[in-house]
Backbone bond lengths (Angstrom), bond angles and torsions (degrees), N, CA, C in turn:
res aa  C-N    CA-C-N  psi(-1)  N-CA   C-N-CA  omega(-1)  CA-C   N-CA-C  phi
1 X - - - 1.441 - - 1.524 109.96 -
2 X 1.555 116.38 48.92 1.337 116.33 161.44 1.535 95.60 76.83
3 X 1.339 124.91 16.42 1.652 121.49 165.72 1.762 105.43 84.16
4 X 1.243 103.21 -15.64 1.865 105.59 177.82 1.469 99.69 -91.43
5 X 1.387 121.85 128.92 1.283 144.37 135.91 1.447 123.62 -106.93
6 X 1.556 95.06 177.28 2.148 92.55 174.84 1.436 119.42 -38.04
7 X 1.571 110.54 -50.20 1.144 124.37 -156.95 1.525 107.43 -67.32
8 X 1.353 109.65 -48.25 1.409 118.75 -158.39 1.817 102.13 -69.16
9 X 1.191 101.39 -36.30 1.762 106.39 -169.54 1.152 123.35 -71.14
10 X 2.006 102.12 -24.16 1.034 105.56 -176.20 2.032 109.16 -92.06
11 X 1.356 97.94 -27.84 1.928 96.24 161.93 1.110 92.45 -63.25
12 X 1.209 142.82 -67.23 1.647 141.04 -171.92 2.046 94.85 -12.83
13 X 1.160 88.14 -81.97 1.412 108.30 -165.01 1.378 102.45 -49.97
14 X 1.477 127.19 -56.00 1.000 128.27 -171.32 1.479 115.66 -42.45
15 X 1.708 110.43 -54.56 1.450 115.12 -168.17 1.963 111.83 -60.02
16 X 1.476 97.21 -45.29 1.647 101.08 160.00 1.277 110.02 -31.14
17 X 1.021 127.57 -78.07 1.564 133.30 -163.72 1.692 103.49 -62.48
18 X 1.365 130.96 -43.44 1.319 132.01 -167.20 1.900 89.16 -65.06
19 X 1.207 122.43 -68.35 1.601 146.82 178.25 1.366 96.39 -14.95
20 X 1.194 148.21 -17.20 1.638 154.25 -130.45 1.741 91.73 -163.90
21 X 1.034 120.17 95.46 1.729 108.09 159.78 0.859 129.21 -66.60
22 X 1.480 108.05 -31.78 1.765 116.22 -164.21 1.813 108.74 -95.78
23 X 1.303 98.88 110.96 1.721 99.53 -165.04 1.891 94.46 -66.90
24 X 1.058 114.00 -26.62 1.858 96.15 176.98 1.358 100.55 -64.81
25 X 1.266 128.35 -22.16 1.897 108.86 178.87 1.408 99.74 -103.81
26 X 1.725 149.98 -9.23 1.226 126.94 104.88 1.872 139.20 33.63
27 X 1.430 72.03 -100.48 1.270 105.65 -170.40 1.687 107.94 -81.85
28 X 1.705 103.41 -25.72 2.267 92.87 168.95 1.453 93.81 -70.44
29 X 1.323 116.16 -56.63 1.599 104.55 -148.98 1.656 102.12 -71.41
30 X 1.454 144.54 0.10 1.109 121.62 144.13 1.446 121.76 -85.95
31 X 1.400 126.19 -6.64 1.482 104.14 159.43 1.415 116.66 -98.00
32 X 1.273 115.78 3.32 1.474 103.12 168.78 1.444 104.52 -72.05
33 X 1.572 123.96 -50.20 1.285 128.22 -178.19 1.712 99.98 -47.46
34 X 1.144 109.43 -94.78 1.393 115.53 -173.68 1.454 116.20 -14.40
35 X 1.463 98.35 -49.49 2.218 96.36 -168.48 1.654 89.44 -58.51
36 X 1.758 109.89 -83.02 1.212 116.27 178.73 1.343 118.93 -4.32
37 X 1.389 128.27 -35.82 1.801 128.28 -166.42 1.838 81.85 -84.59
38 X 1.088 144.99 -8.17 1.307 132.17 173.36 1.217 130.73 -115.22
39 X 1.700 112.43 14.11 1.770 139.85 140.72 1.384 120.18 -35.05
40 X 1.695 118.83 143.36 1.001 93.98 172.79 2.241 118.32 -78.61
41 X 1.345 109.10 -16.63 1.335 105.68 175.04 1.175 137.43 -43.52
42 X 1.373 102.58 39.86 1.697 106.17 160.07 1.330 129.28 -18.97
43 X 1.433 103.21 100.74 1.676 120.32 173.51 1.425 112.35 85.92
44 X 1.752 121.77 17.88 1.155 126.69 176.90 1.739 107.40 -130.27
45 X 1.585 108.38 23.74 1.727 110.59 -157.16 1.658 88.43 -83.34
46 X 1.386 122.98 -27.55 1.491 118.43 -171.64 1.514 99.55 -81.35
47 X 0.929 140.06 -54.50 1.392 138.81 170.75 1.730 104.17 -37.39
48 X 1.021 115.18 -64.73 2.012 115.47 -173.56 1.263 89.51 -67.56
49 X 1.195 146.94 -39.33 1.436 109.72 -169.68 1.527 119.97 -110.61
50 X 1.499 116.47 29.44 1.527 132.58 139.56 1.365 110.45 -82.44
51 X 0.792 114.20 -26.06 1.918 122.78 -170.71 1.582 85.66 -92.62
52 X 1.436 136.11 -105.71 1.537 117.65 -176.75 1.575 138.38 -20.01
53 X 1.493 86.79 -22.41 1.923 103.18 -170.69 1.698 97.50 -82.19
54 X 1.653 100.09 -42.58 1.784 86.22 -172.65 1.349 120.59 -93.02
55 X 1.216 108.14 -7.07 1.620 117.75 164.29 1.227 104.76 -69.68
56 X 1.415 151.53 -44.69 1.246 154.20 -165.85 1.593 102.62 -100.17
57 X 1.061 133.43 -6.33 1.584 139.31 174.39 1.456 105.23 47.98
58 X 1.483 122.50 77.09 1.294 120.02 -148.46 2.179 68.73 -145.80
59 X 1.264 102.01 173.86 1.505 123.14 160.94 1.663 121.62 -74.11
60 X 1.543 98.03 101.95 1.966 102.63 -170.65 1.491 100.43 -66.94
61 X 1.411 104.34 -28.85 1.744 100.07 -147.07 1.622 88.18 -71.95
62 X 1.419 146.34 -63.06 1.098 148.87 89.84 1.697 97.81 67.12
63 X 1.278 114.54 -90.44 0.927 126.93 -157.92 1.500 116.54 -83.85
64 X 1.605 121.40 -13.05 1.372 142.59 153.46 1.538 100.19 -70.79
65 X 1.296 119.65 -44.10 1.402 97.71 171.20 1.144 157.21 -98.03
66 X 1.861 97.85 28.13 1.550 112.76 156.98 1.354 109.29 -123.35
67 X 1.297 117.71 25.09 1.736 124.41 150.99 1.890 97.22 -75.20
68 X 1.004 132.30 -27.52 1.367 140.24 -175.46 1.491 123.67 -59.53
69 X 1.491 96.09 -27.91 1.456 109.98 162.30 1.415 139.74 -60.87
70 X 1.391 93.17 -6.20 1.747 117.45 170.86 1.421 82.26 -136.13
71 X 1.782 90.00 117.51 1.285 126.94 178.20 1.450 118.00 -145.75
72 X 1.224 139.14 138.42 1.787 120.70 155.99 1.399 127.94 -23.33
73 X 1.143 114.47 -37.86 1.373 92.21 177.13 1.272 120.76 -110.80
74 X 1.496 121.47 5.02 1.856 133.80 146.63 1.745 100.74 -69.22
75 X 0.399 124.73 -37.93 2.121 134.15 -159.53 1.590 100.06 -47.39
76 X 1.527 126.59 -64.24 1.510 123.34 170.19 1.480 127.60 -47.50
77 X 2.290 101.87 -60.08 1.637 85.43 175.68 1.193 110.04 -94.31
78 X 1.539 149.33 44.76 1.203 102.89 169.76 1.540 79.90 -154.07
79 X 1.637 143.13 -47.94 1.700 133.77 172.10 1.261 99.81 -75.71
80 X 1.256 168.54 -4.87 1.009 144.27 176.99 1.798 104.88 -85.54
81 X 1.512 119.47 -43.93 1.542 109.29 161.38 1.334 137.08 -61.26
82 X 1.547 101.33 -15.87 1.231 131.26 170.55 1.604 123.88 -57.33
83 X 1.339 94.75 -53.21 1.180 119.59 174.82 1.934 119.74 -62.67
84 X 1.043 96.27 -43.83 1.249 100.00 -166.97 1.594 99.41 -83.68
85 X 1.296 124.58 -9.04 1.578 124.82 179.49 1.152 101.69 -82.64
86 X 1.675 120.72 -44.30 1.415 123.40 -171.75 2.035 109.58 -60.87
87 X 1.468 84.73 -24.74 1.948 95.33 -174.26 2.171 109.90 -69.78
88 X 1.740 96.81 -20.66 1.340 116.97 -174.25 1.232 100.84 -106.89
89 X 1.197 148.14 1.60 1.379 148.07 171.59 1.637 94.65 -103.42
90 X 1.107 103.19 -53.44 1.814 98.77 177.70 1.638 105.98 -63.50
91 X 0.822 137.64 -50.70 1.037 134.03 -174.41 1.974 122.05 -68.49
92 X 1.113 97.83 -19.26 1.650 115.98 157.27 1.634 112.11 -72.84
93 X 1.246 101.17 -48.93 1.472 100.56 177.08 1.516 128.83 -75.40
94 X 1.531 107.27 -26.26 1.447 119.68 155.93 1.772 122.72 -62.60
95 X 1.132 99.55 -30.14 1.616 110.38 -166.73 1.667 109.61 69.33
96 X 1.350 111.58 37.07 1.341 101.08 168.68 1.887 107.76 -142.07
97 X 1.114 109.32 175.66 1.121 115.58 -156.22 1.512 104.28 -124.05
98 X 1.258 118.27 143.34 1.826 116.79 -173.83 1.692 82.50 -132.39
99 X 1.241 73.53 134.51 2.063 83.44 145.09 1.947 127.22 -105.67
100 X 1.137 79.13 99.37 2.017 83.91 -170.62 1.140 96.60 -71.49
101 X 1.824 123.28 135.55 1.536 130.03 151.69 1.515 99.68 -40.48
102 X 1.630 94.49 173.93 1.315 111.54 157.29 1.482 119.99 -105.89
103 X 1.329 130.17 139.84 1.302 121.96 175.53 1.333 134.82 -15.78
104 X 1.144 103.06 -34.45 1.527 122.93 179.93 1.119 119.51 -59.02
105 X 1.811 97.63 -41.56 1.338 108.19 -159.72 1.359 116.20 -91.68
106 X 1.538 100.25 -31.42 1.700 117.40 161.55 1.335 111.07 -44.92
107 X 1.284 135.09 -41.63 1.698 155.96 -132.91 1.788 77.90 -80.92
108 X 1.172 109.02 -47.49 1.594 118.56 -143.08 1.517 105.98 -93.46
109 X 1.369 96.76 -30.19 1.591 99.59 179.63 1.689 127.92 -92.16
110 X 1.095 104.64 143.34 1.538 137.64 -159.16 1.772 84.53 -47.72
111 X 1.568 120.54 163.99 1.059 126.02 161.43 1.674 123.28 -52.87
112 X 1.658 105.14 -69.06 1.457 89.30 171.34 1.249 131.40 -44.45
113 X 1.405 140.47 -29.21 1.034 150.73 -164.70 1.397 100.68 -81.71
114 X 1.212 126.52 -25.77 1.717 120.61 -172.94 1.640 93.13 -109.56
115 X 1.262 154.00 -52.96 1.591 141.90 160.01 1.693 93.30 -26.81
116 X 1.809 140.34 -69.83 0.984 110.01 -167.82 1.777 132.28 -87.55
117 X 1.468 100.56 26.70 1.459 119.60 172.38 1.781 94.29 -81.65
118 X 1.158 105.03 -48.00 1.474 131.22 -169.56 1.497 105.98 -38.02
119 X 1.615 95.77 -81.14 1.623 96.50 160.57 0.986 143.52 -45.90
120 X 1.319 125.65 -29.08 1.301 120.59 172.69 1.759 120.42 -67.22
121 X 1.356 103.35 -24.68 1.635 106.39 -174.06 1.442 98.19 -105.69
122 X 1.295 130.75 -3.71 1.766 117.99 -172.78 1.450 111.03 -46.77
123 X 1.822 111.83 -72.51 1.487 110.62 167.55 1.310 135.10 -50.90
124 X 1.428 128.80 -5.73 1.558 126.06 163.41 1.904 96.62 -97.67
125 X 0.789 126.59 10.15 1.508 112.31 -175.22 1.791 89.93 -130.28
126 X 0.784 116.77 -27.51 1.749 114.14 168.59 2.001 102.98 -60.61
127 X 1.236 108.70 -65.85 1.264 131.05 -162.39 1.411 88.42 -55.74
128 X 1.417 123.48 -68.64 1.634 140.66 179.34 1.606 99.56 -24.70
129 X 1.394 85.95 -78.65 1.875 99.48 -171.50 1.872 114.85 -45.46
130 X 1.496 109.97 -23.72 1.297 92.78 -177.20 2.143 112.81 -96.60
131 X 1.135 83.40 -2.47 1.642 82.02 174.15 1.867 104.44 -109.06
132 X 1.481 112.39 -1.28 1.535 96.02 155.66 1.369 118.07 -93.38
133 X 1.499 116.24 -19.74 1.487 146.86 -168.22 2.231 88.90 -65.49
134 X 1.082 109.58 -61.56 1.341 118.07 -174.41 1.261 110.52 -67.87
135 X 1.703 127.43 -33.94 1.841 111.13 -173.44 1.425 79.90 -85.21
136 X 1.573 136.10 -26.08 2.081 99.68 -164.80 1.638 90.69 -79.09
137 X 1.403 126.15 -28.46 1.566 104.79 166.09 1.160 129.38 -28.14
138 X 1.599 120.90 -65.65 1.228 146.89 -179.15 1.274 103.31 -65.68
139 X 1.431 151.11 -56.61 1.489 150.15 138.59 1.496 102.30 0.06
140 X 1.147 105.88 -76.25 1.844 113.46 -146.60 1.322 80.25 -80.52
141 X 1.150 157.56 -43.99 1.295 137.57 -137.51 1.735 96.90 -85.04
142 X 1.177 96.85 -64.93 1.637 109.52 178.86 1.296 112.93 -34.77
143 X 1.543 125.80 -68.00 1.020 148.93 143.93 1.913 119.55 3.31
144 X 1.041 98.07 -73.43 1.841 117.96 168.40 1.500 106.05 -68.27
145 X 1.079 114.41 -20.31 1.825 111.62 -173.68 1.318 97.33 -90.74
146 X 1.615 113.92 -52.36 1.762 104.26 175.18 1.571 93.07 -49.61
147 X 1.166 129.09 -96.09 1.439 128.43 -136.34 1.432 103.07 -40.52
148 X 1.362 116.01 -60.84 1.703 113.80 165.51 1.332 114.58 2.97
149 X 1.754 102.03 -81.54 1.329 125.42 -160.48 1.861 105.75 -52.67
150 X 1.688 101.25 -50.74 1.504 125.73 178.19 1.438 112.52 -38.38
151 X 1.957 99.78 -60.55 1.589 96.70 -167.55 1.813 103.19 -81.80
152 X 0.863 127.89 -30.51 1.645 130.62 168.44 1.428 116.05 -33.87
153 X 1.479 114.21 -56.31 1.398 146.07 157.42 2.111 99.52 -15.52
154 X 1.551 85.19 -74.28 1.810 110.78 -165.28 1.352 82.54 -57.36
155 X 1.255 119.86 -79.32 1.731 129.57 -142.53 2.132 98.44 -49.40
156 X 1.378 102.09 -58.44 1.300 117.07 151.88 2.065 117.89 -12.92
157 X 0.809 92.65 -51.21 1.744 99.53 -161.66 1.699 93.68 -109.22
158 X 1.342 116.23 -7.70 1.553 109.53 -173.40 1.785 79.11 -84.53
159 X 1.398 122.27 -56.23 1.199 124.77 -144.93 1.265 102.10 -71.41
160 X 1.146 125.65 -23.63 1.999 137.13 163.46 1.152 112.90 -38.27
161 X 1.583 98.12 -45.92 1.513 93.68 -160.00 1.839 118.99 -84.54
């Protein structure tokens, strides 16, 4: 299987995380990755978060690998509902109201007709995306800092003994 098994992915991973001492830069460069996977820059999230990662001198590799979380086969259940909340959060915050087709209806319609579906929701799904983009920040970050703290804790009391 291409030389990756359980074992290997998970030293994989492991050494990432060891590579970084400081679990607060840890724990940024997986929520920079992670938020970033909920940008609208489709197919440019690895690019912004080498560019955010080395401006902030945080772990890229790290941080490329929670852009990974938006993937093809995450994209249906879990950003595509995503998406459309961020289009209703923007649009709360705009004070205006879109009427989105339904998939179906997109399916059927001509190109121009879906570029100007497009426009109409860009600025509520821009706006959307950056205030869901910021709580999975705050999510993942927190999140990675407990476990940090958690597995430090274990490794801590293994090495006691």
């Amino acid at each position: 299987m291409l030389g990756i098994d359980g074992k290997n992915w998970k030293e994989k991973l492991r050494e990432l995380v060891l590579a970084q001492p400081d679990p607060h830069k840890v724990a940024l460069s997986l929520a920079i990755g992670c938020s970033a996977a909920f940008l609208p820059p489709f197919g440019f999230h690895t690019i912004l978060v080498i560019a955010v990662g080395t401006l902030l001198k945080t772990g890229v590799p790290l941080a490329v690998l929670g852009t990974w979380i938006n993937n093809p086969w995450t994209f249906i259940p879990i950003f595509l509902p995503v998406y459309v909340a961020e289009i209703e959060i923007g649009e709360h915050l705009l004070h205006q109201e879109t009427i989105f087709p339904s998939l179906r209806a997109l399916s059927r319609m001509p190109t121009t007709a879906i570029i100007a579906q497009v426009k109409l929701v860009i600025w509520p799904f821009i706006c959307g995306s950056v205030i869901v983009s910021s709580l999975i920040f705050l999510g993942t970050y927190l999140i990675a800092r407990i476990f940090l703290r958690f597995k430090g804790k274990i490794s801590s009391e293994r090495q006691s003994r």
